[in-house]
Structures are given as structure tokens and as C-alpha cells.
C-alpha positions in Angstrom: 151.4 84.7 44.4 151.9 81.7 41.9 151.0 79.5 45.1 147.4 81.1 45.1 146.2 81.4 41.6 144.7 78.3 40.4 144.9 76.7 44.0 142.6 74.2 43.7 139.9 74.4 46.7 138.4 71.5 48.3 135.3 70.0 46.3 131.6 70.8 47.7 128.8 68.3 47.6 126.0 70.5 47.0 122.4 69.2 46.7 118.6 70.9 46.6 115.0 69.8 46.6 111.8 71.5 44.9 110.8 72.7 48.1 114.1 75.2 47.7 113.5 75.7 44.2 110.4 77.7 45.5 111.8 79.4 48.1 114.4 80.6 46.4 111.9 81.9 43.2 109.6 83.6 45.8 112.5 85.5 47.3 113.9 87.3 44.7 110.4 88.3 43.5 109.4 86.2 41.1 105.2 87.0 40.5 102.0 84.6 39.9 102.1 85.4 36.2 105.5 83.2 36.1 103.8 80.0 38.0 106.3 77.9 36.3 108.6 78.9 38.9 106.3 78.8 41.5 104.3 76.0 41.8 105.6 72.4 41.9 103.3 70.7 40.1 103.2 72.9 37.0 103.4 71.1 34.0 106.6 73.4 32.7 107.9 73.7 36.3 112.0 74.8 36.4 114.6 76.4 38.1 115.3 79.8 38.3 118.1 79.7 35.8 120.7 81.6 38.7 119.7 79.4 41.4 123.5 77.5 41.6 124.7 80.7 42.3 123.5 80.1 46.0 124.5 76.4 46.1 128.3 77.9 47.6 126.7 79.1 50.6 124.0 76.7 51.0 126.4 72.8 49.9 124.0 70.4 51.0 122.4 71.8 54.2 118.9 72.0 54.9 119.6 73.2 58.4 120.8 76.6 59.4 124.7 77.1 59.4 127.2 79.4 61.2 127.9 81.6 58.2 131.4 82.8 59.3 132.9 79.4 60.4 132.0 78.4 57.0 133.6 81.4 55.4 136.7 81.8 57.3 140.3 81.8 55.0 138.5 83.8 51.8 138.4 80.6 50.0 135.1 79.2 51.2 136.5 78.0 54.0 140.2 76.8 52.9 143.1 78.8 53.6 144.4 80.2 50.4 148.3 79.8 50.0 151.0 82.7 49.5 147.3 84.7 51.1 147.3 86.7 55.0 144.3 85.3 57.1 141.0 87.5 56.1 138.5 88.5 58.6 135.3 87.1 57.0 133.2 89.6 59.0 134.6 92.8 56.5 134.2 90.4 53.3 132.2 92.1 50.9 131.0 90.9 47.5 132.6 92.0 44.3 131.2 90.7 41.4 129.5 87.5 40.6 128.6 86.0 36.9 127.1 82.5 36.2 127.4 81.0 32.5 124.4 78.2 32.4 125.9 75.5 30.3 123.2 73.6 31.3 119.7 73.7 33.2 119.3 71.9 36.5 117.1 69.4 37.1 114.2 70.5 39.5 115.9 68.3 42.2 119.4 66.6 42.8 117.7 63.6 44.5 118.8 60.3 43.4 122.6 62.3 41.7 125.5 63.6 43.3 126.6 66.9 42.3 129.6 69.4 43.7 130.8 72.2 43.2 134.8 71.9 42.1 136.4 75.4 42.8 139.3 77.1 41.9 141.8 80.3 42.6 141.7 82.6 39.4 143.3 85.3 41.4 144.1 87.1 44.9 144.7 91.0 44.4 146.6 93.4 46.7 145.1 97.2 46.3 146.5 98.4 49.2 144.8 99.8 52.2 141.8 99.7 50.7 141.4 95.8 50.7 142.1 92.6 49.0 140.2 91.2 46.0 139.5 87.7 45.9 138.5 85.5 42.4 137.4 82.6 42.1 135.7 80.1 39.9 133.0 77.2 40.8 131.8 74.8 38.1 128.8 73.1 39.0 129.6 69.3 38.1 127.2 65.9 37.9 130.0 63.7 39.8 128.7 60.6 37.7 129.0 62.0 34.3 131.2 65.1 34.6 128.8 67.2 33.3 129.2 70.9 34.0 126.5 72.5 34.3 127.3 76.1 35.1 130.3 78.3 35.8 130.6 80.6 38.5 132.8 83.3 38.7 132.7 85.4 42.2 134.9 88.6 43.3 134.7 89.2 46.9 136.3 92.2 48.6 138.4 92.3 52.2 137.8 95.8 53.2 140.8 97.2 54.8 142.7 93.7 54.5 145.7 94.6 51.9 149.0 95.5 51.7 150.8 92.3 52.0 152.7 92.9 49.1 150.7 90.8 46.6 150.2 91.9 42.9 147.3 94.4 41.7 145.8 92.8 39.1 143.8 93.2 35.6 142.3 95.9 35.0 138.2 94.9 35.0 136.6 94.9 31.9 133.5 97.3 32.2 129.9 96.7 30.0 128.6 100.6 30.6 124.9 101.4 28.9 125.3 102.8 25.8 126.2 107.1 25.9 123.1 108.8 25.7 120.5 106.4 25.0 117.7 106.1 26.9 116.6 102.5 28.2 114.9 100.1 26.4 112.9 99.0 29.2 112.5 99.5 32.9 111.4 96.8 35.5 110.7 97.9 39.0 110.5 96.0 42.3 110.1 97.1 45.9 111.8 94.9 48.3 109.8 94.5 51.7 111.3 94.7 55.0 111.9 91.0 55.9 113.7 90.7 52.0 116.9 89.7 53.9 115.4 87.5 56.1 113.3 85.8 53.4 116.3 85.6 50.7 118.6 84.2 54.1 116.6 81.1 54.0 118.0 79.8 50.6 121.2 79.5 52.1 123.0 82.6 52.3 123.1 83.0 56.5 125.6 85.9 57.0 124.7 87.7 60.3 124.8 91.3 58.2 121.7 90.7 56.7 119.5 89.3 59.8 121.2 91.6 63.1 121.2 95.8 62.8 123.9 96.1 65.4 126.4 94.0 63.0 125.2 96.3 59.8 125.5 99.5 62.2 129.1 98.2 63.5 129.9 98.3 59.5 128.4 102.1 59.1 125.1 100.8 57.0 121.6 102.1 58.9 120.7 98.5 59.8 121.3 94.9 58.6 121.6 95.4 54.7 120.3 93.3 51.6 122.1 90.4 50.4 124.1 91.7 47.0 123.1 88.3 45.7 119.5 89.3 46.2 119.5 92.1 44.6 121.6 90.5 41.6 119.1 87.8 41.2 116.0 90.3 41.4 118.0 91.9 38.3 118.3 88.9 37.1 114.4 88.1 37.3 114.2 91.6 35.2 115.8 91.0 32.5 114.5 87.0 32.0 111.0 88.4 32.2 111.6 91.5 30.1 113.2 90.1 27.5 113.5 86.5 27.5 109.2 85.6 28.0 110.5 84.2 31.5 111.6 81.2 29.7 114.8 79.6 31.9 116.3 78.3 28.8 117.1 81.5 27.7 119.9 83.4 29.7 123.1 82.0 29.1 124.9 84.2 31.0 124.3 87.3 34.0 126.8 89.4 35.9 126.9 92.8 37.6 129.0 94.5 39.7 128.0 95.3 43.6 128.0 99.3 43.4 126.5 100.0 46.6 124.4 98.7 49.6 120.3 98.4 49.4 118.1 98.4 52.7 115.5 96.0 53.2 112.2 98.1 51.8 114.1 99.8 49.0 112.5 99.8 45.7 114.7 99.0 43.0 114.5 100.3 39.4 116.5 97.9 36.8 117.3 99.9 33.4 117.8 97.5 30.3 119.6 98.3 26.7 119.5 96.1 23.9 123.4 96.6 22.3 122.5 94.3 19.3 125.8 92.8 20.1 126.1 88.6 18.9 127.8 86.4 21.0 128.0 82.2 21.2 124.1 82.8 19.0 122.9 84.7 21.9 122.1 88.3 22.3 123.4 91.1 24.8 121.2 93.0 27.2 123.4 95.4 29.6 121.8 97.1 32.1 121.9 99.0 35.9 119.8 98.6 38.9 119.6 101.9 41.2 117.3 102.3 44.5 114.6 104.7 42.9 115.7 107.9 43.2 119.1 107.2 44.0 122.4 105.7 44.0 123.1 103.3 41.4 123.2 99.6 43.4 124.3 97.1 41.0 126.5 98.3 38.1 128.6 96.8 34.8 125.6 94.3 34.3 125.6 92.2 31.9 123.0 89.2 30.1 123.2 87.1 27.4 120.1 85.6 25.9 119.0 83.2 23.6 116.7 85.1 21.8 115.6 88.6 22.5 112.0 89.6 22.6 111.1 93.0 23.0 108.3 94.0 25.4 105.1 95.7 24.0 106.0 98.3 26.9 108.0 98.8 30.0 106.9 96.3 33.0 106.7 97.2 36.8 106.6 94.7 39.9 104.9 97.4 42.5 
């Protein structure tokens, strides 16, 4: 197991116009009230402050790409060491969190960036699967700059007992016992979410073909988790951070459960009034309305906290 953690994966050139800047903001949601992310030539325009969290799927392709040749090995595409072969067709995500050390510009044109990745940890839980860590950091190759750190948990369903170690227990950010939400923020995907939020990047065949997502036991080809994360992620920034991309410092959350394209999804938010690095702690869940919860041990930190003068809903 030594040979896997802290393997050291190949480096990723990653690089992204304006053009995906928008893309990426209109498919996770983002509305007209929040032009700044939007429209190209507004005079505060930015990026979404989660957008590297695509740049591992999308390096520096504007072109569509064969999702699973890219994936193959569990390690973005490198074989992992002391690790069995995994089947990147029953990979499922974990877990992601981003720490934004620093905003991106609105392009990489004219600078070389990559993405420099490491093994933090492969985990054997038995017939279940095997859990996969690993950590990106977002780098300017001229200046070594870091600009964010990426922390992703993906899941090989069915794919353990090799005889690795179990791991850490996780540590869990439940909403506080009892309390009702501070605020709400609700969003109804459409039907063509997956096929709009695929376009950033992210081209696994499970969100485009039904057969593949029936094959897998889901009703149809299912939601990217990343989609639904970022549309949490578009909640929170709005709800309590004025939509200002300077703010959130960092986001995480757990992948609970699947969502179908057409869903509508209700994020819950507490303020804790926990401190941390100057910034201060939302936690929060998303659930399909009336239902299952979809996105759990969420997690923000933000620069400064402003309440809303009441709860806000994206119809």
C-alpha cells in the first residue's frame, strides 16, 4: 500500500477560454441577476469560483473526448501501484472539495497552467468497492502559483477485496440537531441538465446514453454528481456570500445518492458561527424535493457571511 499513497500522477496541462467560463456558469444554473458570471463583457466579469473542479476531466481539450480511455487505471488515467486494474465504467464519485487559494483569471491564454496530482490514499472495503483519494493542485507552471486544491474520492463499486488497508474513518459536518435551516435555495434541473453540464468537460457516457444508466440499475442516464455539487455550490455563494466569487474559500459534499435530469433540487443551509482561516462556516444538504437526500456532509467556507432578507428560490 506504501507504493500507492503519495504516488505521484503524471502532470495535466489544463487550459480554458471565456467562452467556457459561460458555459460552465449557465449549466449549473447560474441566473440573469448574477450577469457577472454570465456575460463576457461585464465590467466585474469572473469565474465561477469551482470551475477548476472540471479542469480534470476537461485538460486542455476543446473537442469531445472518449471519457473512459481517459479514465482507465482510477488515477486519471495512470495505473496506480500496489492497486488491481478498476473498471472505469462502475467508478462512481465520492466526495470532492476545492480550497480556492486563489481566483482564476477569466482565461489561461497567453500562461501555462496544470494540474499536478497526487495519491493520498487507495482503500479496500471489501465487496463493496474500493475508495480512491486523490489530490490536484491547480499550478501557474511559470510562477508556481497554486491556485486551488482539489481533493476527489471516487468509489469502484464491487471492485475490492484485494487485501489493501480500510482506511480513516471520514470526518462528517452534519446540520446542526434540531434546528431548522437558515435558508433554502431551490432549483429545478431540466431534462437536457446532463447533456448541457457534459459540455464543460465531463463526457462520461452515464450521463448522455439511458441504456448505460439502466445497465447500472438508475431509470435512465443520471446527473453528473459534479453538477449537482456545483448547483449547491451556486446556493450557497448566492445565499450568503452576495454572489461575490472572492468569497468561498472552500466547498465539499459528499455524493449521497443519484438525481435524474428534471429533478428539482432543494439546498438547506445553517450558519454554525464556527471561525476558521477568518472565514465563516455554512454546512448544508441538498435533497430532490420530496425526497432522498442527494448530496450530504456539505460543507463552505466564506469570507464573510451575509444573511438573506429571506429564503431565495430558482423555479
Amino acid at each position: 500500500m506504501t507504493e500507492a499513497a503519495g504516488f505521484q500522477l503524471p502532470p495535466i496541462p489544463v487550459s480554458w477560454l471565456k467562452r467556457d467560463l459561460l458555459v460552465f456558469a449557465a449549466s449549473i444554473g447560474i441566473s440573469k441577476d448574477e450577469l457577472h458570471f454570465l456575460y463576457e463583457l461585464h465590467p466585474s466579469f469572473a469565474a465561477f469560483p469551482t470551475y477548476p473542479i472540471i479542469l480534470s476531466f476537461k485538460h486542455a481539450d476543446q473537442e469531445v473526448v472518449d471519457f473512459y480511455k481517459r479514465s482507465s487505471g482510477g488515477g486519471g488515467g495512470a495505473q496506480i501501484p500496489g492497486v488491481p486494474k478498476l473498471d472505469p465504467r462502475r467508478i462512481v464519485d465520492g466526495q470532492r472539495q476545492i480550497k480556492v487559494l486563489k481566483n482564476i483569471p477569466t482565461t489561461s491564454a497567453g500562461r501555462a497552467f496544470e494540474l499536478r496530482g497526487k495519491v493520498v490514499g487507495v482503500y479496500d472495503k471489501g465487496k463493496a468497492g474500493t475508495v480512491t483519494e486523490i489530490e490536484h493542485e491547480l499550478v501557474e507552471k511559470s510562477t508556481g502559483e497554486v491556485y486551488a486544491r482539489i481533493l476527489s474520492s471516487s468509489f469502484a463499486v464491487g471492485q475490492g477485496g484485494w487485501g489493501g488497508p480500510k482506511g480513516p474513518k471520514t470526518v462528517n459536518f452534519p446540520p446542526p440537531e434540531g434546528k431548522r435551516p437558515d435558508a433554502s435555495f431551490a432549483f429545478a434541473t431540466s431534462p437536457e441538465q446532463a447533456l448541457l453540464y457534459r459540455i464543460n468537460g465531463d463526457y462520461n457516457p452515464l450521463h448522455a446514453d439511458p441504456s448505460i444508466g439502466t445497465a447500472m440499475g438508475f431509470p435512465g442516464a443520471i446527473l453528473h454528481g459534479l453538477c449537482t455539487w456545483n448547483v449547491a455550490a451556486h446556493a450557497v455563494l448566492k445565499t450568503f456570500g452576495a454572489s461575490d466569487p472572492t468569497r468561498l474559500k472552500l466547498f465539499q459534499a459528499r455524493f449521497a445518492s443519484p438525481v435524474m435530469p428534471g429533478d428539482r433540487l432543494i439546498t438547506e443551509m445553517w450558519v454554525t458561527g464556527k471561525k476558521e482561516d477568518g472565514c465563516e462556516e455554512v454546512v448544508f444538504l441538498t435533497r430532490v424535493d420530496g425526497g432522498k437526500v442527494v448530496l450530504s456532509n456539505g460543507r463552505a467556507l466564506l469570507e464573510k457571511v451575509e444573511r438573506p432578507a429571506a429564503e431565495l428560490s430558482k423555479l
